[in-house]
N, CA and C atoms as a LAMMPS dump frame, in Angstrom:
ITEM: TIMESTEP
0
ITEM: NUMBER OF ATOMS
228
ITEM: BOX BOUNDS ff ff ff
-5.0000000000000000e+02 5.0000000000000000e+02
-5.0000000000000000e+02 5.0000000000000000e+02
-5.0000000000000000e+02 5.0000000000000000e+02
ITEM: ATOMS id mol type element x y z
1 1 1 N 0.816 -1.19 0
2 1 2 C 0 0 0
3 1 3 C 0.86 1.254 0
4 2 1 N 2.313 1.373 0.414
5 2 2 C 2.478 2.457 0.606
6 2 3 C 2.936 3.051 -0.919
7 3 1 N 3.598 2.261 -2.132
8 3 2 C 3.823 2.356 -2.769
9 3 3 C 2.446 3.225 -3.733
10 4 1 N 1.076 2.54 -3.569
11 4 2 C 0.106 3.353 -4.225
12 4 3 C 0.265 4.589 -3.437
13 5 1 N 0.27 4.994 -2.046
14 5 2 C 0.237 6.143 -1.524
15 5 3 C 1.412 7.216 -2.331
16 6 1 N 2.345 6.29 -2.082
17 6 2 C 3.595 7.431 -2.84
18 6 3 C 3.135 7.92 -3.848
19 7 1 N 2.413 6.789 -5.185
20 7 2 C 2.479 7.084 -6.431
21 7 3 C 1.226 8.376 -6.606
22 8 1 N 0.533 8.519 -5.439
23 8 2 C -0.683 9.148 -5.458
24 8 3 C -0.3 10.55 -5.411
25 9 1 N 0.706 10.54 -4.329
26 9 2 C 0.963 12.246 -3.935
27 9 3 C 1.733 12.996 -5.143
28 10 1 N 2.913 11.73 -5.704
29 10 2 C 3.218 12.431 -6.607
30 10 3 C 2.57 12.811 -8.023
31 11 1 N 1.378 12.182 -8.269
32 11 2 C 0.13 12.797 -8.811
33 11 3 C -0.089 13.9 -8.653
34 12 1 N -0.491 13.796 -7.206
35 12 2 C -1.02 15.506 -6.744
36 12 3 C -0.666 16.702 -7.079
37 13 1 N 1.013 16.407 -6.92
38 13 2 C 1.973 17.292 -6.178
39 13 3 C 1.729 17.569 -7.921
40 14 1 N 2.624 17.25 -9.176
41 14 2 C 2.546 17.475 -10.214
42 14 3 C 1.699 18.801 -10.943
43 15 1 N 0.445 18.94 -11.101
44 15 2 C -0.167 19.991 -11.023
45 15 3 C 0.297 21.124 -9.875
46 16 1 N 0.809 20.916 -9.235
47 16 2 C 1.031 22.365 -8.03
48 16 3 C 2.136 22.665 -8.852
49 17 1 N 3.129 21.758 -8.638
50 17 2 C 4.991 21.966 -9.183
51 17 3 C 4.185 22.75 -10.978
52 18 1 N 3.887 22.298 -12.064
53 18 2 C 3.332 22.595 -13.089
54 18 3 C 2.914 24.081 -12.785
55 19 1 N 2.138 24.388 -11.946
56 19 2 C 1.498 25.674 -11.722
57 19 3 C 2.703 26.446 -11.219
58 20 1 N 3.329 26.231 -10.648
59 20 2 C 4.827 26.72 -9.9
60 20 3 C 5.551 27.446 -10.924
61 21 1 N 5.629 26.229 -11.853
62 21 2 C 7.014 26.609 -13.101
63 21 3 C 6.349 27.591 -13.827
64 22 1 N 5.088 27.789 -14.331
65 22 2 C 4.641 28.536 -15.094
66 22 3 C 4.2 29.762 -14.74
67 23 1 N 4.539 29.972 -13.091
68 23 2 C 4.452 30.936 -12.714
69 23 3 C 3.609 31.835 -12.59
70 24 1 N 2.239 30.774 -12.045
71 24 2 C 0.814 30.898 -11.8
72 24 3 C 0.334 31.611 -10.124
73 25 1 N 0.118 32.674 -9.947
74 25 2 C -0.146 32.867 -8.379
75 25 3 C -1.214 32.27 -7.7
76 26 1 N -1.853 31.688 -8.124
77 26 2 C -3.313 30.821 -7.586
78 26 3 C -3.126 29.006 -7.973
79 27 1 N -3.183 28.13 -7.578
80 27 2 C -3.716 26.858 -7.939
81 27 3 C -5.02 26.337 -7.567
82 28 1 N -5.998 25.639 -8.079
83 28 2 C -7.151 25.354 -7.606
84 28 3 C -7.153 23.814 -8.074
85 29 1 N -7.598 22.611 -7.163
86 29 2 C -7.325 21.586 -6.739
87 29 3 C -9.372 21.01 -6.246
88 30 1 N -9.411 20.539 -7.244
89 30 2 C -10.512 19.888 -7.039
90 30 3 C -10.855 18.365 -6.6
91 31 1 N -11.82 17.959 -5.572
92 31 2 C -12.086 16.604 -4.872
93 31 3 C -13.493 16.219 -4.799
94 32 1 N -13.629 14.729 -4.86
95 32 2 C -14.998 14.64 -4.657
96 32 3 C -14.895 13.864 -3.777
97 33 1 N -14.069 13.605 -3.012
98 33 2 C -14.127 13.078 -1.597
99 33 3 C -14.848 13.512 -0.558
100 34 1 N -15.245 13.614 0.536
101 34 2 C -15.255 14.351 1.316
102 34 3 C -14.794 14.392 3.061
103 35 1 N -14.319 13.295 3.198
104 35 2 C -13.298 13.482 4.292
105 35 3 C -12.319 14.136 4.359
106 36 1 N -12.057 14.574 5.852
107 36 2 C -11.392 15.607 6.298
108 36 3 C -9.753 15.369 6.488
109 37 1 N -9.937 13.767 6.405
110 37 2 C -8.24 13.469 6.207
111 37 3 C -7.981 13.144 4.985
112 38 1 N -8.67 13.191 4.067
113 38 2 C -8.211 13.035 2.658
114 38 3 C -8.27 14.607 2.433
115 39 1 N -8.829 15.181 2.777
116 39 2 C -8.665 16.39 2.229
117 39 3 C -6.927 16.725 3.092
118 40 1 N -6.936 16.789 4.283
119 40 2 C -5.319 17.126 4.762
120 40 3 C -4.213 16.275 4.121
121 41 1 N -4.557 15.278 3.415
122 41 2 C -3.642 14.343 2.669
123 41 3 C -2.985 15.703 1.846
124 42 1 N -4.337 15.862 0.72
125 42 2 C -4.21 16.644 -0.833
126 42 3 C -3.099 18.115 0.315
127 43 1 N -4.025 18.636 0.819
128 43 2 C -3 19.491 1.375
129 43 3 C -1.693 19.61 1.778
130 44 1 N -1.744 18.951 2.48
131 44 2 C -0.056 18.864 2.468
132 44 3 C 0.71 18.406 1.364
133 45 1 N 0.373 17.77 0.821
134 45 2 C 1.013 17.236 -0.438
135 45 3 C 1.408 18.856 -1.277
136 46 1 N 0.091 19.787 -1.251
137 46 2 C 0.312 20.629 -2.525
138 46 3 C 1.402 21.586 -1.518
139 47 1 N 0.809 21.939 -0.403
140 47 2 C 1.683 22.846 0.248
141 47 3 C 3.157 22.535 0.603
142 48 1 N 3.572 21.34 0.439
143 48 2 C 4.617 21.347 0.207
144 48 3 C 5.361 21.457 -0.732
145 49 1 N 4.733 21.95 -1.946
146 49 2 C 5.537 22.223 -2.915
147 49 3 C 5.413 24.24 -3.092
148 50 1 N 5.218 24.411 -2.341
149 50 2 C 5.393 26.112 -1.499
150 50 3 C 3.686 26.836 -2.533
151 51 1 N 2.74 25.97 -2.164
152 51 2 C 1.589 27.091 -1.905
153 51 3 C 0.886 26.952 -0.251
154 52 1 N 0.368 27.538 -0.242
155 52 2 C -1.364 27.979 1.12
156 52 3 C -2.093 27.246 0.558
157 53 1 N -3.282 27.053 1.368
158 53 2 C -4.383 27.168 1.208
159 53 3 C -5.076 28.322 1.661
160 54 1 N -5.67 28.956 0.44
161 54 2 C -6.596 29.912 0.819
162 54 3 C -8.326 30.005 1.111
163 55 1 N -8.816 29.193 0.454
164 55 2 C -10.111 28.488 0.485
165 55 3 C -10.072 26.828 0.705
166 56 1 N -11.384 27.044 1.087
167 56 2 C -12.006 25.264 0.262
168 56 3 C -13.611 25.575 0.596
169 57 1 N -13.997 25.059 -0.937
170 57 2 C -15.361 25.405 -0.897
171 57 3 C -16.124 23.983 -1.18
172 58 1 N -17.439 23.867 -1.027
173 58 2 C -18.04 22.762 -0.801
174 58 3 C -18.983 22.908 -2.522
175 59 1 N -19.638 22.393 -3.204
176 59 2 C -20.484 22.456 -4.666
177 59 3 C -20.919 21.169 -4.255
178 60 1 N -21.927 20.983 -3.681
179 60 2 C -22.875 19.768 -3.831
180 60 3 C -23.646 19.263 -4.961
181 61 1 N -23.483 20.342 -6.463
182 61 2 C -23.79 20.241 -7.577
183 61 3 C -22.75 19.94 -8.788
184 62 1 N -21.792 19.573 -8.232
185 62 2 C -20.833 18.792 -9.036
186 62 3 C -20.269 17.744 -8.472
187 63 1 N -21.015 16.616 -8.381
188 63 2 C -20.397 15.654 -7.137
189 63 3 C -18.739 14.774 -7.576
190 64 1 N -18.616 14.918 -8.704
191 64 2 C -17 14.469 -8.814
192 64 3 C -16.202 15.376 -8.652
193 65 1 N -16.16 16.656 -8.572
194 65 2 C -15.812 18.239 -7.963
195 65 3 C -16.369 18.749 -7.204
196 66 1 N -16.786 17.899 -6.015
197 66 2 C -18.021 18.574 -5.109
198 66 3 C -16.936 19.376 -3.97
199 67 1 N -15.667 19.426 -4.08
200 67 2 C -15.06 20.465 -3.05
201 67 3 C -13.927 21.095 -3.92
202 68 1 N -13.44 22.663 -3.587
203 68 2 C -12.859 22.72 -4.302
204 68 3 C -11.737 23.617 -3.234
205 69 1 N -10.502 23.375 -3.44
206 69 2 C -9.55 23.687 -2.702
207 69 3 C -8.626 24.898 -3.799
208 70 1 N -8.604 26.145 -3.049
209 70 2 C -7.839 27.099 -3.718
210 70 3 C -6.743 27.491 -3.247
211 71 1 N -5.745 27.255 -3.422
212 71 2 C -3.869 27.69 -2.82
213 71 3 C -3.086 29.155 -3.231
214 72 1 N -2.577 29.882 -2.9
215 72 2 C -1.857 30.404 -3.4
216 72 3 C -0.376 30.411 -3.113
217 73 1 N 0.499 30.753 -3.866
218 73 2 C 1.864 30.736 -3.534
219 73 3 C 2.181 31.766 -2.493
220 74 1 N 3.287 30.905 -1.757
221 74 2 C 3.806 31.338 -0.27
222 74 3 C 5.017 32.135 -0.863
223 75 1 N 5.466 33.074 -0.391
224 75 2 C 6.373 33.918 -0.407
225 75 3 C 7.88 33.297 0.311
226 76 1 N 8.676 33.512 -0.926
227 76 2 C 9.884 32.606 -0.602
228 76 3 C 11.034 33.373 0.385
């Protein structure tokens, strides 16, 4: 299992690092999960590649995007 875990974050992380290089001030990170430790999973994962979280909003009308997590870059 831990091996899927690894392969997962570095999923995650990919889109943040991507948004990074291109030198995007916002990332937005969408889930249709809704637990609160899967959501701190995705988080840390992105924030360690140097954004925040600035939001997370809930859309009960898009249930495969039913939360949506907004980051911005941290000041280096």
């Amino acid at each position: 299992m831990g091996w899927l875990k690894n392969w997962g974050h570095n999923q995650v992380r990919k889109g943040a690092i991507a948004a990074r290089e291109r030198g995007d001030a916002t990332y937005v990170h969408t889930l249709a999960a809704s637990a609160d430790q899967i959501h701190q999973r995705y988080i840390t994962a992105i924030e360690s590649e140097g954004w925040k979280l600035t939001e997370r909003h809930e859309n009960p009308a898009t249930p495969r995007q039913r939360w949506t997590l907004t980051f911005e870059r941290t000041k280096a």
